[in-house]
Structure formats: structure tokens, C-alpha cells
C-alpha positions in Angstrom: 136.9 83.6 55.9 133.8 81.9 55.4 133.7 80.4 59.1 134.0 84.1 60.6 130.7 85.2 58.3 128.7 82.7 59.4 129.7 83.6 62.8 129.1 87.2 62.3 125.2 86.0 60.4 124.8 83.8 63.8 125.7 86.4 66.3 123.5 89.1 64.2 120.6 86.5 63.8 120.4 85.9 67.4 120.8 89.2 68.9 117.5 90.2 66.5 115.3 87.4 68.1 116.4 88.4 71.6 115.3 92.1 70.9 112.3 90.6 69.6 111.6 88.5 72.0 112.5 91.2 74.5 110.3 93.5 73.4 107.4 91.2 73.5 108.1 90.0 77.0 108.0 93.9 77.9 104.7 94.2 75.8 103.5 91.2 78.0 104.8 93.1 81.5 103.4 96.0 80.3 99.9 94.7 79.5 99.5 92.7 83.3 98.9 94.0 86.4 99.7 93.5 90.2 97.7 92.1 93.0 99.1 92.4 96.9 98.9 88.6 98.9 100.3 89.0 102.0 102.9 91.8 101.4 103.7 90.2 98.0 103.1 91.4 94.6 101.4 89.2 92.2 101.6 89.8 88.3 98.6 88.7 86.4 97.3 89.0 82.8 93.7 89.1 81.4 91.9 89.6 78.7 89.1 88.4 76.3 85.4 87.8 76.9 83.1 85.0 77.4 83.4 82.1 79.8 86.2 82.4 82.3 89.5 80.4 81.4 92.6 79.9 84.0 96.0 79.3 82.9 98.5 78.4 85.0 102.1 77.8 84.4 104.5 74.9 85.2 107.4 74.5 87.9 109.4 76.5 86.8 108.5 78.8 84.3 105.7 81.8 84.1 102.4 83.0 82.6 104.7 83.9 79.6 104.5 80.5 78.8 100.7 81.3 77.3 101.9 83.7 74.9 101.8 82.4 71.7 98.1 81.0 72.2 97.1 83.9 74.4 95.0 86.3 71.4 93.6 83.2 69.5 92.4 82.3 73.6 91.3 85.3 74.1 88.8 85.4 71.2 86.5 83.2 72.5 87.1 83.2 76.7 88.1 85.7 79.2 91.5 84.3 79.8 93.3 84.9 83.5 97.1 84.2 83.8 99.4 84.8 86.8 102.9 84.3 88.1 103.0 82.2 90.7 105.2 83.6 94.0 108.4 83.2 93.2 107.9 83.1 89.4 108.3 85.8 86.0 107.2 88.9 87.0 105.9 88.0 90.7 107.5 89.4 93.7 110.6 86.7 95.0 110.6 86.1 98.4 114.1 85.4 99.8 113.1 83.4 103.0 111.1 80.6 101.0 112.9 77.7 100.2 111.3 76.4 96.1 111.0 73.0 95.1 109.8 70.6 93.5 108.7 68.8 96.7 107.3 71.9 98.9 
């Protein structure tokens, strides 16, 4: 029925964003690196040249959250980016408590 296509279209549709947007995210990984703060790894991202610009995410998401402005940023600046402890790609400490209030 008509009902069961458009599910079908939905399913289809949505599994090609999330390989997508999967892909990307593993583009971003890919294109970061790791610094070491007391025993913990730290994934950052830079790129660009010019004056210095720092992005920083929000509670609680990660430096992904710069992607889509990321290479018109980069044109002018040398753009830094980094996952806080505990966020995206950043090591995960088990014995630290997160929220909004610590």
C-alpha cells in the first residue's frame, strides 16, 4: 500500500543521511588529533591561517558542533576546536561525576 512505501522512502531516506553524516563525523575524527592532560586524551581540531580563533562547544555536545562553519572559519583565522573531558571524541573518565552545576 501506499502507507508501507512511504515507510520504505522514510526508512531509506534516513539511513542515507546517517551514512552521511557518519562519514563526515569520521572525516572530522580523522582530521583532529590527541593531546595527553593528566593521563587523559584530548581530541582537538585545527586548521586555517591568520589570527587565532577558539571554539568551544556547549554542555553537552562537542567540537562537532563547529562543523558546518568550520572551512568558511578557517579561510580567514586559524581556528582551534577541542572536546572537552568527557565529551565527543575526548577520553571519558568514569570516576568524575558531569553536571551542569560541577
Amino acid at each position: 500500500s501506499f502507507v508501507i512505501l512511504l515507510d520504505r522512502l522514510k526508512c531509506l531516506l534516513y539511513r542515507s543521511i546517517q551514512k552521511k553524516m557518519k562519514m563526515k563525523l569520521a572525516t572530522w575524527k580523522n582530521s583532529g588529533k590527541y593531546f595527553t592532560y593528566k593521563d587523559y586524551k584530548i581530541f582537538y581540531k585545527e586548521s586555517g591561517t591568520g589570527d587565532p580563533l577558539l571554539l568551544t562547544h556547549g554542555f553537552p555536545t562537542s567540537s562537532w558542533d563547529w562543523n558546518k562553519v568550520w572551512d568558511s572559519l578557517s579561510k580567514q583565522y586559524k581556528v582551534y576546536a577541542m572536546d572537552m573531558l568527557g565529551y565527543g571524541f575526548s577520553s571519558k573518565p568514569s570516576v568524575r561525576k558531569y553536571s551542569v552545576r560541577h
